[in-house]
C-alpha positions as CSV (number, residue, x, y, z in Angstrom):
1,X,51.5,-59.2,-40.7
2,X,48.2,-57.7,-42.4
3,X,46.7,-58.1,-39.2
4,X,49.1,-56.2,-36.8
5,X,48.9,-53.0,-39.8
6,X,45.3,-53.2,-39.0
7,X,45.8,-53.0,-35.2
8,X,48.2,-50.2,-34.9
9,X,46.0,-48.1,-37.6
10,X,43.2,-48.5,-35.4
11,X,45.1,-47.4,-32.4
12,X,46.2,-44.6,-34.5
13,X,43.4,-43.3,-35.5
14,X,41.6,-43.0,-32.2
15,X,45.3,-41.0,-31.2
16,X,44.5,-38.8,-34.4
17,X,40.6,-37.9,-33.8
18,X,39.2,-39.7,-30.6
19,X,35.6,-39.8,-31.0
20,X,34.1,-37.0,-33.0
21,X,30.2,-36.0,-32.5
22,X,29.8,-36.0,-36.2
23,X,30.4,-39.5,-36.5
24,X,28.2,-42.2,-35.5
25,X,29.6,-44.2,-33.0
26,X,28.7,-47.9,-32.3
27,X,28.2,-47.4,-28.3
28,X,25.0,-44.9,-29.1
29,X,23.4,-47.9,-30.3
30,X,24.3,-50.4,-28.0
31,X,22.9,-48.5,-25.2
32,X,19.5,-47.5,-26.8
33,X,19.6,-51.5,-27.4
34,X,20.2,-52.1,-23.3
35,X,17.8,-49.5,-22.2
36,X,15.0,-51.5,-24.5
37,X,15.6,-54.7,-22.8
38,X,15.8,-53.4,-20.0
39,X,12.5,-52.1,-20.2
40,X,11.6,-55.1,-21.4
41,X,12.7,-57.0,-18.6
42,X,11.4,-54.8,-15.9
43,X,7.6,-55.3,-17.5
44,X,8.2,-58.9,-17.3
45,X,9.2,-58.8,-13.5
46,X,5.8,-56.4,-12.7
47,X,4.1,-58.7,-14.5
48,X,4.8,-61.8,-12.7
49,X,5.3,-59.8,-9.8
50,X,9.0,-60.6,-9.5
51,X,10.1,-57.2,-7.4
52,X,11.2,-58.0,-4.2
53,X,14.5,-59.7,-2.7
54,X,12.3,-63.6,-2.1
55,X,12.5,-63.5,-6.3
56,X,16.4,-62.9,-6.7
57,X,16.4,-66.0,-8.2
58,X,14.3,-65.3,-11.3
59,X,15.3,-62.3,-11.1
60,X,19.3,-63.3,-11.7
61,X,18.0,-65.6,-14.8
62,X,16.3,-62.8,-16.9
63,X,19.7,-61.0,-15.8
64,X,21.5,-63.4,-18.5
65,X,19.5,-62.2,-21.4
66,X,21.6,-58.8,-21.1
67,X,24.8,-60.6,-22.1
68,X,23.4,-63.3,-24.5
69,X,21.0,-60.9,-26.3
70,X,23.2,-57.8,-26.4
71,X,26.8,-59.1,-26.1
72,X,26.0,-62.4,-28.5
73,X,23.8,-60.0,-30.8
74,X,26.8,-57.5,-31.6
75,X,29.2,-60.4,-32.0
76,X,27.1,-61.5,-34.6
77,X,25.9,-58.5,-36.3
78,X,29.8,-56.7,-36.7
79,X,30.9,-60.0,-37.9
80,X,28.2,-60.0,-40.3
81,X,29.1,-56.7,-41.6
82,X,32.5,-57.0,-41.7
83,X,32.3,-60.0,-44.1
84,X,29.8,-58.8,-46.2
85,X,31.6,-55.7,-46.8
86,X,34.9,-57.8,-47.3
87,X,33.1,-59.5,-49.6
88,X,32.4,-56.6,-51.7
89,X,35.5,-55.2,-51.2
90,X,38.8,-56.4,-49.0
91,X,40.2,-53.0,-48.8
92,X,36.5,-51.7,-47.4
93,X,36.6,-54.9,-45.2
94,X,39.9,-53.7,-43.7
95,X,39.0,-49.8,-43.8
96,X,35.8,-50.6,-41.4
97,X,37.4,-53.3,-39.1
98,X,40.0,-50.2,-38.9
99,X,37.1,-47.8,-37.4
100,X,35.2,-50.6,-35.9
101,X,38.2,-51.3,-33.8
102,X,39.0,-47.6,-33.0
103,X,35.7,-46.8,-31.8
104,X,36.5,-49.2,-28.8
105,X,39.7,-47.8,-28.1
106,X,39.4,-44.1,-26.2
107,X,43.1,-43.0,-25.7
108,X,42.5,-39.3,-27.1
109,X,38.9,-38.8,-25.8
110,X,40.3,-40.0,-21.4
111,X,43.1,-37.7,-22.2
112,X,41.3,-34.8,-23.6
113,X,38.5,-35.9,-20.5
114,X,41.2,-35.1,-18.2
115,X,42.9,-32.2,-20.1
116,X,39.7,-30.3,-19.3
117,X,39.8,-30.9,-15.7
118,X,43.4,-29.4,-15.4
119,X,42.6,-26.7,-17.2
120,X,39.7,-25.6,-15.5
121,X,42.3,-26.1,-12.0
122,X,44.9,-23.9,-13.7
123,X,42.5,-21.5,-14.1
124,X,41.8,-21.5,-10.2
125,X,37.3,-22.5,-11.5
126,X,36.7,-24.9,-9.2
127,X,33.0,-25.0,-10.5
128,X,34.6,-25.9,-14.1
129,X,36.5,-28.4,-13.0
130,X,33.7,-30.4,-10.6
131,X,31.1,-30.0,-13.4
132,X,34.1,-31.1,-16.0
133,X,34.7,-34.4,-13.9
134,X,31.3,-35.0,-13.4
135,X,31.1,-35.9,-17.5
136,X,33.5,-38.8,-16.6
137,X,32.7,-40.2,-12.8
138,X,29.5,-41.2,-10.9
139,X,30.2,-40.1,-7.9
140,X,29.0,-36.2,-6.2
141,X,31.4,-33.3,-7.4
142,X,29.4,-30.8,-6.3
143,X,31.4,-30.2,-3.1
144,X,34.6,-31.3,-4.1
145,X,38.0,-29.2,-3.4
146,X,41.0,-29.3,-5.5
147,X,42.7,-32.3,-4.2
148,X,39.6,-34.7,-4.4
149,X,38.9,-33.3,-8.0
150,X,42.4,-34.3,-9.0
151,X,42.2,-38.2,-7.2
152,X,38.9,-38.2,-9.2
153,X,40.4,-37.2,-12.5
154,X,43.3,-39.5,-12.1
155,X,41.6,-42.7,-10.6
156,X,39.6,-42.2,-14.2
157,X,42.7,-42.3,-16.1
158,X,43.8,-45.0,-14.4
159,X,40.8,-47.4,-14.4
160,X,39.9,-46.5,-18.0
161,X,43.7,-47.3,-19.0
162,X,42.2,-51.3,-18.7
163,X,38.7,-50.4,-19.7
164,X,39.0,-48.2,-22.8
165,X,42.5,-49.2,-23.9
166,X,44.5,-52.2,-23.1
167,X,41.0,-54.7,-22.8
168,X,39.5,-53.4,-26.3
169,X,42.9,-53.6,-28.1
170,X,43.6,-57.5,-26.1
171,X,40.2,-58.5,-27.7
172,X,41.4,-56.8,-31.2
173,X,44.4,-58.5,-31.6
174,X,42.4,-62.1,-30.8
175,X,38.9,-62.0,-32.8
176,X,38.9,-58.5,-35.0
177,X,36.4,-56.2,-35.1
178,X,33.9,-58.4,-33.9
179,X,35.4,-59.4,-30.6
180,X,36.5,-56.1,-29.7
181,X,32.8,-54.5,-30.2
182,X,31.5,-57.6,-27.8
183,X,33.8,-56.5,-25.0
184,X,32.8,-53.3,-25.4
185,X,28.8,-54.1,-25.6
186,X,30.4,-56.2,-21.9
187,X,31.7,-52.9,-21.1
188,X,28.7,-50.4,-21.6
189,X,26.6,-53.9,-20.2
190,X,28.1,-52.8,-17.0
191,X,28.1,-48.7,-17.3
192,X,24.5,-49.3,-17.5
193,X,23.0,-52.0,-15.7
194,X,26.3,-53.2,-13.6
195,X,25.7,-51.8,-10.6
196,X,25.6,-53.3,-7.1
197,X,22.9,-51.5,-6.1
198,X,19.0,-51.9,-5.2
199,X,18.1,-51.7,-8.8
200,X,20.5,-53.8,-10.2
201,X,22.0,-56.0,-7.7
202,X,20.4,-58.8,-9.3
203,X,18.8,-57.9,-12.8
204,X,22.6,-56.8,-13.3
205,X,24.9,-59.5,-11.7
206,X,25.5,-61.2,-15.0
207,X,26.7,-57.7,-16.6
208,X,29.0,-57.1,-13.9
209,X,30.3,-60.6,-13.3
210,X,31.1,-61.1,-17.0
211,X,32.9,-57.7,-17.2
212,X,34.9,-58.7,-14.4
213,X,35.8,-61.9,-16.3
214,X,36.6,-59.7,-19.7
215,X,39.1,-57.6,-18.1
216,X,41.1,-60.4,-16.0
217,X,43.4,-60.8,-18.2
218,X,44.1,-57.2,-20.3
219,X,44.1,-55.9,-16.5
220,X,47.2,-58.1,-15.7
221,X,48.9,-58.0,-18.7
222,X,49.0,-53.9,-18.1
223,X,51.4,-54.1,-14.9
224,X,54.6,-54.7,-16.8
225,X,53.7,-51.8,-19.5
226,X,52.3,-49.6,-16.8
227,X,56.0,-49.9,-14.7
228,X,57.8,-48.9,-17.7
229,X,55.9,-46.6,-18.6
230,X,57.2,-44.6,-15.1
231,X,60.2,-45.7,-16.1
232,X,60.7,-43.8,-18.9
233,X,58.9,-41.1,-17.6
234,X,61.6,-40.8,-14.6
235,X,58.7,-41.1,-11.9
236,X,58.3,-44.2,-9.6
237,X,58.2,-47.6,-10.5
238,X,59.5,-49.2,-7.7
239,X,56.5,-47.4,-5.7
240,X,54.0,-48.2,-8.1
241,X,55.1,-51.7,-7.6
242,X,55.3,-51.7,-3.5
243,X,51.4,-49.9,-3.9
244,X,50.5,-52.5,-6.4
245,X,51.2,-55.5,-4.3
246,X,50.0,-54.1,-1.1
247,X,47.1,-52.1,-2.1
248,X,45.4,-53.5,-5.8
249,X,43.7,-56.3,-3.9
250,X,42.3,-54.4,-1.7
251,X,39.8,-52.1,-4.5
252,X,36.3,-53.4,-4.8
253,X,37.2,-54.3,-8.3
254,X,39.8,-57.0,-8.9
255,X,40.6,-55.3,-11.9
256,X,40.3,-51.4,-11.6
257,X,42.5,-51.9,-8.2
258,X,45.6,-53.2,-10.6
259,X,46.1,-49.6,-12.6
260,X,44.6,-47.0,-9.9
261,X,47.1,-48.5,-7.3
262,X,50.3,-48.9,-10.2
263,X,49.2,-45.1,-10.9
264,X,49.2,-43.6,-7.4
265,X,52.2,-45.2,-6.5
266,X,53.9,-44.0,-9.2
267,X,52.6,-40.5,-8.7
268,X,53.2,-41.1,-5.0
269,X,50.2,-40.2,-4.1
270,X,47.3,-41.6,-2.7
271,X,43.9,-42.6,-4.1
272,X,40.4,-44.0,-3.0
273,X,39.2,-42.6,-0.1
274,X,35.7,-41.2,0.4
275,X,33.1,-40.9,-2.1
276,X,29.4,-39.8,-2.3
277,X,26.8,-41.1,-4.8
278,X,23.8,-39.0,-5.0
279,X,24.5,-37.9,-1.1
280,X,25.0,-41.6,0.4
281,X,28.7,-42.0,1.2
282,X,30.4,-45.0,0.1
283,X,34.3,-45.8,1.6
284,X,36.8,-47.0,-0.7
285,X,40.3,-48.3,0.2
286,X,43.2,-46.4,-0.2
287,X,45.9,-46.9,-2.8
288,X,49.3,-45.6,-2.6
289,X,51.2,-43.7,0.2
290,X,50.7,-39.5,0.6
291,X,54.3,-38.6,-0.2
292,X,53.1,-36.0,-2.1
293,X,49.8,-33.4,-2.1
294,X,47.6,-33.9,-4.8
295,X,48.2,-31.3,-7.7
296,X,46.7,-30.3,-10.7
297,X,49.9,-31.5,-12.5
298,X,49.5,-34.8,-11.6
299,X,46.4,-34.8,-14.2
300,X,49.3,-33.8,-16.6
301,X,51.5,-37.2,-15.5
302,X,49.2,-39.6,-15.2
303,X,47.7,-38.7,-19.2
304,X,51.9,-39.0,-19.4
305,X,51.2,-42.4,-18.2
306,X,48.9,-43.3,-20.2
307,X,49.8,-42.1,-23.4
308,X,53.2,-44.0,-22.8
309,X,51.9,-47.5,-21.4
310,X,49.5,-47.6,-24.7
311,X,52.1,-46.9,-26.8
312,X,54.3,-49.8,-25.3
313,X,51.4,-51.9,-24.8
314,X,49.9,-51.9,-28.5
315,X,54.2,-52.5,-29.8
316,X,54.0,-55.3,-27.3
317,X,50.6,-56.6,-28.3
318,X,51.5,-55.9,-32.1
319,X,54.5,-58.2,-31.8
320,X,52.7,-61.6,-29.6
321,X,49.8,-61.3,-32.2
322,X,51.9,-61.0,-35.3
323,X,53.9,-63.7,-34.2
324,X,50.5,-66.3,-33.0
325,X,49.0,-65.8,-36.6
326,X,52.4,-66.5,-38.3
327,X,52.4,-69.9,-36.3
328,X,48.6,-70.3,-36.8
329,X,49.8,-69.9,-40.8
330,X,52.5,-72.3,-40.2
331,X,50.2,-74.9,-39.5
């Protein structure tokens, strides 16, 4: 049960301080690290003159290095580290797998991300509250009014429940340390270079495809703790349900569509829509039904709903993994 103490410690400490400035943080590096190669490989392509769309091909093979080189190379290195410290000492071996595997998780940080949002709509600054979700989203806030500044502060909430909870804490409970910091090298992999775009459409593809993969699973298994989450809460389960199945397949994503639909149904209201990226509008599909008007208090619910379905998901999680090692003891 060593294991599962290490997993819920991890989870609580990210609850207890999120991700302080003053501490280094693992993600800093990992992005220096894919902004080098991918300087790197964009010198290679002028050099053999591989920049235009008759070159996709070569192009989509130097795409792979970002996932072997930077994915394989902080697999390696954090498992490295971990057991040479374990080898010095067990308790320092435990203590850093502890902050290794918090560092992944970002429960406090989404929360506190969209605690500043509400409070800037409270305090009827629109300006406060575009520039405020502008430190979490890509898309334009400049011209945003209340109600698309609240869909853009939930639909965070509700992506990132997969993203920066349930996936990091799924890859915890199976490999440690070391697995969860190479799904969350995956996951900066595709911040960064993911992007179905000119730019990256094909130096990026393996990024994106292979985050895609990583979150299949954690993405599913968050329906049932998502649903009773509202539950408890006293929203709308049954909704969030009806939007799921109706609506989740229809997001660009075949992951992000599972929590942003679950959320806006259970908000009862309705997400996607419209959005502008540096001033080119880009359609997205709708989740959820308008029952309700989109208020600043449903910022306040849907950090409700998070906070609750990681909370269920990590006693969940805590309990299958506990159990698997016992078995893999057994034998």
């Amino acid at each position: 049960m060593e294991w599962v103490g290490i997993l819920l410690a991890a989870y609580l400490l990210d609850r207890l301080i999120g991700d302080p400035r003053w501490l280094p943080h693992p993600v800093v590096a990992m992005g220096k690290c894919i902004s080098l190669l991918e300087k790197g490989a964009r010198r290679l392509m002028r050099s053999r003159g591989w920049e235009n769309e008759s070159h996709h091909r070569q192009i989509r093979l130097l795409g792979l290095l970002f996932p072997v080189v930077i994915v394989g190379g902080v697999y390696l290195a954090v498992l490295y580290i971990v057991q040479w410290v374990s080898g010095w000492s067990v308790w320092a071996g435990r203590v850093l797998e502890v902050y290794l595997i918090a560092t992944t998780i970002a429960t406090k940080g989404l929360a506190e991300a969209a605690g500043h949002i509400y409070e800037a709509l409270r305090a009827k600054d629109l300006d406060r509250a575009r520039s405020a979700l502008s430190m979490v989203v890509g898309r334009d806030t400049e011209k945003l009014d209340e109600q698309e500044i609240v869909r853009g502060g939930v639909e965070t909430v509700a992506e990132n429940i997969v993203d920066a909870v349930t996936s990091p804490l799924f890859y915890a409970a199976l490999g440690g340390a070391p697995l969860a910091m190479a799904y969350r090298a995956v996951n900066t992999l595709d911040s960064m270079v993911g992007y179905r775009n000119e730019q990256y459409l094909h130096l990026g593809w393996a990024s994106a495809r292979l985050d895609d993969w990583a979150n299949w699973v954690p993405a599913r298994l968050t329906i049932f703790p998502m649903l009773a989450a509202l539950a408890l809460l006293k929203l709308h389960p049954r909704e969030a349900w009806d939007a799921y199945r109706r609506d989740a397949q229809r997001h660009p994503s075949p992951n992000s569509g599972i929590p942003e639909a679950i959320m806006a149904g259970g908000l009862q209201i309705q997400l996607g829509g419209i959005n502008t990226y540096q001033g080119k509008i880009s359609p997205r599909a709708t989740m959820g039904r308008p029952l309700e008007v989109k208020k600043p208090v449903h910022l306040l619910q849907s950090i409700r709903v998070l906070y609750t379905t990681s909370w269920i998901y990590v006693a969940l999680l805590s309990v299958c993994a506990g159990i698997f090692r016992l078995m893999l003891e057994g034998y």
